[in-house]
C-alpha positions in Angstrom: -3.4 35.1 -89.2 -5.5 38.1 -88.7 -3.9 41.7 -89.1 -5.0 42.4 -85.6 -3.1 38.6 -84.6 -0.1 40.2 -86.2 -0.5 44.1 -84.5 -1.2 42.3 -81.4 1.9 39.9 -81.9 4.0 43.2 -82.3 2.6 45.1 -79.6 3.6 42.1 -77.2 7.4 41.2 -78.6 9.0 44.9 -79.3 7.9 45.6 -75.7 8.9 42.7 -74.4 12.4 42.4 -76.2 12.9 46.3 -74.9 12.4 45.6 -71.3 13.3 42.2 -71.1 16.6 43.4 -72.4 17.3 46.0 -70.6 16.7 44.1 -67.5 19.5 41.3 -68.3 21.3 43.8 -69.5 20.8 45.9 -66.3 21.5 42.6 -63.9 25.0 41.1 -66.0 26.8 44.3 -66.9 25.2 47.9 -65.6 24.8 47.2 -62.0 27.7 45.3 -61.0 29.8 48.3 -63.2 28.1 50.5 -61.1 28.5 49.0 -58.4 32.3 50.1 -58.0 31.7 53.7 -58.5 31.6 55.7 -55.1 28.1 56.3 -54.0 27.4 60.0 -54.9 28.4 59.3 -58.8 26.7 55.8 -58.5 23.2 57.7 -57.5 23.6 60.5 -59.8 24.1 57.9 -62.9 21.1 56.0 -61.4 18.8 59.1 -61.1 20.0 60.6 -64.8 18.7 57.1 -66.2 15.7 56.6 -64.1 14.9 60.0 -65.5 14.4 58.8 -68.8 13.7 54.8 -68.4 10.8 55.0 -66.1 8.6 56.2 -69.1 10.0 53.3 -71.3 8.8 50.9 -68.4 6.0 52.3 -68.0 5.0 52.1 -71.7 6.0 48.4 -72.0 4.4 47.0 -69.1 1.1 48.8 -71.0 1.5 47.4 -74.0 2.7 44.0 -72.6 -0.9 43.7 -70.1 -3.0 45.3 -73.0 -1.9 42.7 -76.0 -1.1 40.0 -73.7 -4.3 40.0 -72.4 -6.6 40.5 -75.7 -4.3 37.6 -77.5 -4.9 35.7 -74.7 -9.1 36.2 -75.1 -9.6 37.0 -78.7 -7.5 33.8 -79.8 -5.5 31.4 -77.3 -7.7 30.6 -74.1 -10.8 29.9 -77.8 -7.9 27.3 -79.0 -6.8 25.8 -76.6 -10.4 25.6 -74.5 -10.0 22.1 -72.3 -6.5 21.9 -71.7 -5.5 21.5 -68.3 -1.2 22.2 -69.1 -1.9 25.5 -71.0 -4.0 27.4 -69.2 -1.7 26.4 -66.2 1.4 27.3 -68.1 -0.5 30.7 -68.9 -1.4 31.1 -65.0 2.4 30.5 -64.2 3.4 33.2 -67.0 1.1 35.5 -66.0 2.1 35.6 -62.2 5.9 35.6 -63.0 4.8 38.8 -65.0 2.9 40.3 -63.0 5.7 39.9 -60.5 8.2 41.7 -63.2 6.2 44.2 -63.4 5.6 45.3 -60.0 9.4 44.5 -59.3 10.2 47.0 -62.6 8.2 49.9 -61.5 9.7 49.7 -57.6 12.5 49.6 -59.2 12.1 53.0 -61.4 10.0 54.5 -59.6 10.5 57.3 -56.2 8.2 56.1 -53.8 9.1 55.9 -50.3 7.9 53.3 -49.7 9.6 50.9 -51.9 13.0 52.6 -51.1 14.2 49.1 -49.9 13.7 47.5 -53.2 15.5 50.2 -54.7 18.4 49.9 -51.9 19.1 46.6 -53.2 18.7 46.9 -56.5 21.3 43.8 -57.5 19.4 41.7 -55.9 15.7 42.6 -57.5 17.1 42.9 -60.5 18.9 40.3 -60.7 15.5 38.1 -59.6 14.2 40.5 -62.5 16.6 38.9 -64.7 16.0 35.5 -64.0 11.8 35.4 -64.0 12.2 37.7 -67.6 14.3 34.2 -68.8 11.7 32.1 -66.9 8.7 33.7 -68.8 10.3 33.7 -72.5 11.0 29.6 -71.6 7.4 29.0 -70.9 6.4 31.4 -73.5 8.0 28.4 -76.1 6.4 25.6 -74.7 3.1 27.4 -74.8 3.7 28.3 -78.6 4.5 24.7 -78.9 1.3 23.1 -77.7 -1.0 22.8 -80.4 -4.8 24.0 -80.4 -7.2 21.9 -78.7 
């Protein structure tokens, strides 16, 4: 393995274990605590940590798109050229992270117009939590089909 396979290894796991993390951890234990706090303190936690996570979110979902998508290029879609299942597998992956992503930065973020994603934030982030789990499942079976 190349030292740019290994960087670019790195540069897609830390971020991925950071965000990933966060978001389970965010839909099992910090929102539903939250969640029985009166509103004023409940937005005032919200707001101190959105404060300092959005840059985190934003960073990952950076370093997730830029490695993701030159290991893809440089060295999975060459070795695994003609299979149907992978690349389909890697369309499926992609979309549910896309989805993450757009769902992770409505949820951090202050625009208007995605105020109703942020009103029910449970709910998106629980939906969060379960496509991150979904994504790391078909992340193993694409490491386990072998090159072409």
């Amino acid at each position: 393995m190349s030292l740019l396979a290994i960087v670019l290894r790195w540069m897609h796991i830390v971020p991925a274990v950071v965000a990933g993390g966060a978001t389970v951890f965010s839909a099992l234990a910090l929102l539903p605590a939250l969640g029985t706090r009166p509103d004023a303190e409940r937005l005032a936690v919200r707001e101190a940590i959105m404060t300092r996570w959005r840059w985190v979110v934003m960073t990952c979902i950076t370093l997730l798109l830029g490695s993701g998508l030159a290991n893809f290029f440089l060295y999975q879609a060459p070795a695994h050229r003609g299979q149907p299942l992978y690349h389909g597998l890697f369309g499926l992956k992609f979309l549910m992270a896309m989805t993450v992503f757009f769902l992770a930065s409505a949820l951090t973020g202050r625009s208007a117009g995605l105020a109703r994603i942020r009103a029910n934030a449970r709910f998106w982030t629980g939906l969060n939590a379960a496509l991150v789990v979904a994504i790391v499942l078909v992340s193993g079976i694409l490491r386990s089909i072998p090159p072409s």
